[in-house]
C-alpha positions in Angstrom: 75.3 49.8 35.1 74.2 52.8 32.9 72.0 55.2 34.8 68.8 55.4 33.7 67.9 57.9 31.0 65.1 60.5 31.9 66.0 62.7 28.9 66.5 62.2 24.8 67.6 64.7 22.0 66.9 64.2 18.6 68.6 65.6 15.7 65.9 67.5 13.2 67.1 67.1 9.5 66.7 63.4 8.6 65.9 62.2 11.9 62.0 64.4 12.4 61.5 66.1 9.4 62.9 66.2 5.6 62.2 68.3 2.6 59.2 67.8 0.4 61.6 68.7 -2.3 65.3 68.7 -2.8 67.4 71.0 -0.5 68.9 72.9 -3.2 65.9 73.5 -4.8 64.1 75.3 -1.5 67.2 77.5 -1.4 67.1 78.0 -5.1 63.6 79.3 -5.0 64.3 81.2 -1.9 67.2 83.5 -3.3 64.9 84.0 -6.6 62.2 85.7 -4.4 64.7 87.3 -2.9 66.0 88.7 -5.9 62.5 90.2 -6.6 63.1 93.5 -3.5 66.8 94.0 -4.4 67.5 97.6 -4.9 69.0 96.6 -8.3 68.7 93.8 -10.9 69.7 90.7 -9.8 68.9 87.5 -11.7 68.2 84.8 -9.4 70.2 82.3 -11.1 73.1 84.6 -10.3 72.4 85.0 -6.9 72.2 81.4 -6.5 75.4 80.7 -8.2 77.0 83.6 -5.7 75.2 81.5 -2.6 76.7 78.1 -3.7 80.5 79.5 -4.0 80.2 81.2 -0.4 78.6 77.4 0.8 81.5 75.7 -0.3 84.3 77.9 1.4 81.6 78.3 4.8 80.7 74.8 4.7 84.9 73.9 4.6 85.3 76.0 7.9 82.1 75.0 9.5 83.3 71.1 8.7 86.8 71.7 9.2 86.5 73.5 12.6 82.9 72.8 14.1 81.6 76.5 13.9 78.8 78.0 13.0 78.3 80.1 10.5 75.5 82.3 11.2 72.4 82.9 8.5 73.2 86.8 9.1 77.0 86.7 8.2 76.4 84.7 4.8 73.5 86.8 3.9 75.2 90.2 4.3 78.0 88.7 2.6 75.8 87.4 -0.4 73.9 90.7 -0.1 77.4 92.8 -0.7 78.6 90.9 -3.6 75.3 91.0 -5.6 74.8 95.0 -4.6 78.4 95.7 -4.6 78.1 97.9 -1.3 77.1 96.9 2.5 73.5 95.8 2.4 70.9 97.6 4.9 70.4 95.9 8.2 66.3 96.3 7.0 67.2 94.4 3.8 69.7 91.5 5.4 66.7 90.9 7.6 63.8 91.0 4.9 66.0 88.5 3.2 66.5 86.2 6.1 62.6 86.3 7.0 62.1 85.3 3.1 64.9 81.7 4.0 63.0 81.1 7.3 59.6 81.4 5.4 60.7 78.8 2.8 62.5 76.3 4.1 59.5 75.8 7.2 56.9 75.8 4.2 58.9 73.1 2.7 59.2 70.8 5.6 57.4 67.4 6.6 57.7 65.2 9.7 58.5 61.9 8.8 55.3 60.1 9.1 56.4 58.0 12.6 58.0 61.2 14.4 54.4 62.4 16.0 53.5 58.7 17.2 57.5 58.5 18.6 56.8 61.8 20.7 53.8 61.0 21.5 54.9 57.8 23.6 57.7 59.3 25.2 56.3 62.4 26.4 53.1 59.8 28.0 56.3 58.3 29.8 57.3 62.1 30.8 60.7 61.7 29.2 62.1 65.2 29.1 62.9 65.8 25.2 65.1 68.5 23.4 66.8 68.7 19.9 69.9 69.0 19.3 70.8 70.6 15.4 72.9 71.9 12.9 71.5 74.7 11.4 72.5 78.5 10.4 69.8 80.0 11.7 68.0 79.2 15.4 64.7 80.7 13.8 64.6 78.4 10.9 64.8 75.7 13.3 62.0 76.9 15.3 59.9 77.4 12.4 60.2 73.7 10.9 59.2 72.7 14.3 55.8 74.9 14.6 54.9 74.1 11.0 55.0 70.5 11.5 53.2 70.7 14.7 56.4 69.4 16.6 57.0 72.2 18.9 55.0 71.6 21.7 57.1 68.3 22.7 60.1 69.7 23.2 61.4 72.0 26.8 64.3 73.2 24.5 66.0 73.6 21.2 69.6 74.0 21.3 70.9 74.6 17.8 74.8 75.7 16.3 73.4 78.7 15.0 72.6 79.6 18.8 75.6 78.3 20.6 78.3 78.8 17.7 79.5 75.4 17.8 78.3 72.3 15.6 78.2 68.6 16.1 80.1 66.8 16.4 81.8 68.9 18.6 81.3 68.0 21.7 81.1 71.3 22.7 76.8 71.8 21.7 75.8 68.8 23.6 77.5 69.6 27.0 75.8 73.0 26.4 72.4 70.8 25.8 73.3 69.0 29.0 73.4 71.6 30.8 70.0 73.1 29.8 68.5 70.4 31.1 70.9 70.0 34.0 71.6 66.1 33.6 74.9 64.2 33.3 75.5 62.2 30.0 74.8 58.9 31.3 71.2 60.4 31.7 70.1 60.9 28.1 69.9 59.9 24.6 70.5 61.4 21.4 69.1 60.4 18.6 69.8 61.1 14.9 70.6 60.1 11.5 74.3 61.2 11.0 77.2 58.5 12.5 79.8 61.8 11.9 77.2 64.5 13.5 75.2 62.3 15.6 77.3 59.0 16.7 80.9 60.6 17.2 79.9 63.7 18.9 77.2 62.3 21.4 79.3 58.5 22.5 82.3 60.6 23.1 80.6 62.7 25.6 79.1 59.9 27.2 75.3 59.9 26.1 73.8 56.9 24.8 73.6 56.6 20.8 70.8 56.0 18.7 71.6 55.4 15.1 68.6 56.2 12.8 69.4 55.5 9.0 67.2 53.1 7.1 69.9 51.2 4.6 69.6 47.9 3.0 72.2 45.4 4.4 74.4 45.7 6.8 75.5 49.1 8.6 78.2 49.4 10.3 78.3 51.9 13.0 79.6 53.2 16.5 75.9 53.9 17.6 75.3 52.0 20.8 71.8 51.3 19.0 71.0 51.3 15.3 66.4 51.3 13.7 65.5 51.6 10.3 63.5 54.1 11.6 61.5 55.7 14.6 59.1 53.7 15.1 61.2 51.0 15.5 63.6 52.8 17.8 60.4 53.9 20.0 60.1 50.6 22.6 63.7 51.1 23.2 63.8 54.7 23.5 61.0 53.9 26.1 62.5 51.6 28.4 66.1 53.3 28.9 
């Protein structure tokens, strides 16, 4: 008999919040302001080209291995090509303020996410997120700009621990915050590779949220459409 859970992760991209417009164009816009306090011209078109040739070979090792990439090793890198010499520490983090700043402005909670919290924190369910993301602070930031913050005791992310889902590395670490054994919590997310294979593995229960006409096929120990289907269930484990 599985013990019963007193704590439940969610995943953040997909699974709480989303972007009110397409990824790539946040980051497009974001390296074109950034392009604006560069000590010499840079067109933001080419910055962004530069960006998207460092994501695919950082986003082959990050996939390949389960390692982080951190927001402040791309950026100097992107910094150096485009300036041709080592980038101030000043301007790396100017630039990195200017990602954080746009990619919280251009986040929304999913419509059910506050209602969902809501209900479990009134059942005192402990609640942390578990995410894949380059930068802790950008994580943070989505979270306080949707008004999400408040419900969770902590945010464990790859940028802060080095390791990405599904490794199962990140969610022992999250287990360990919180001091309960897998068979005490939940995660919760929107990825069967990120989400599924890294939290069943380990022993947590599975939620599967992906909202897909027909049949879907999954490992999840639970599959919803969405959260506020998910939420009765999520309050009685």
């Amino acid at each position: 008999m599985r013990p019963t859970a007193n704590t439940i992760f969610f995943d953040l991209g997909e699974t709480l919040v989303t972007q009110n417009i397409e990824d790539n164009i946040v980051t497009k816009k974001a390296l074109e302001e950034l392009a604006e306090i560069l000590p010499r011209p840079v067109p933001g078109r080419d910055l962004y080209r530069t960006y998207r040739r460092g994501y695919r070979v950082n986003h082959d090792i990050r996939s390949r291995h389960h390692v982080e990439i951190p927001v402040q090793t791309w950026m100097t890198e992107l910094l150096e090509h485009a300036l041709k010499k080592a980038p101030s520490d000043q301007l790396v983090n100017k630039a990195i303020g200017i990602i954080v700043r746009s990619r919280a402005a251009n986040a929304v909670a999913f419509n059910d996410a506050k209602s969902t919290l809501d209900r479990l924190a009134a059942q005192r369910i402990r609640l942390g997120v578990i995410s894949n993301v380059s930068s802790h602070q950008v994580a943070l930031e989505i979270l306080k700009h949707v008004k999400l913050h408040t419900y969770f005791e902590h945010v464990i992310t790859s940028a802060e621990t080095g390791i990405r889902k599904p490794d199962p590395g990140i969610f022992l670490y999250a287990l360990n915050q919180f001091g309960v054994k897998p068979g005490e919590a939940v995660h919760v997310g929107d990825s069967e590779q990120h989400d599924v294979w890294g939290a069943k593995p380990v022993g947590m229960t599975s939620v599967l949220i992906k909202d897909r006409k027909g049949k879907v096929v999954t490992d999840a120990d639970y599959h919803f459409r969405n959260l506020r289907d998910a939420t009765p269930l999520l309050e009685s484990l």
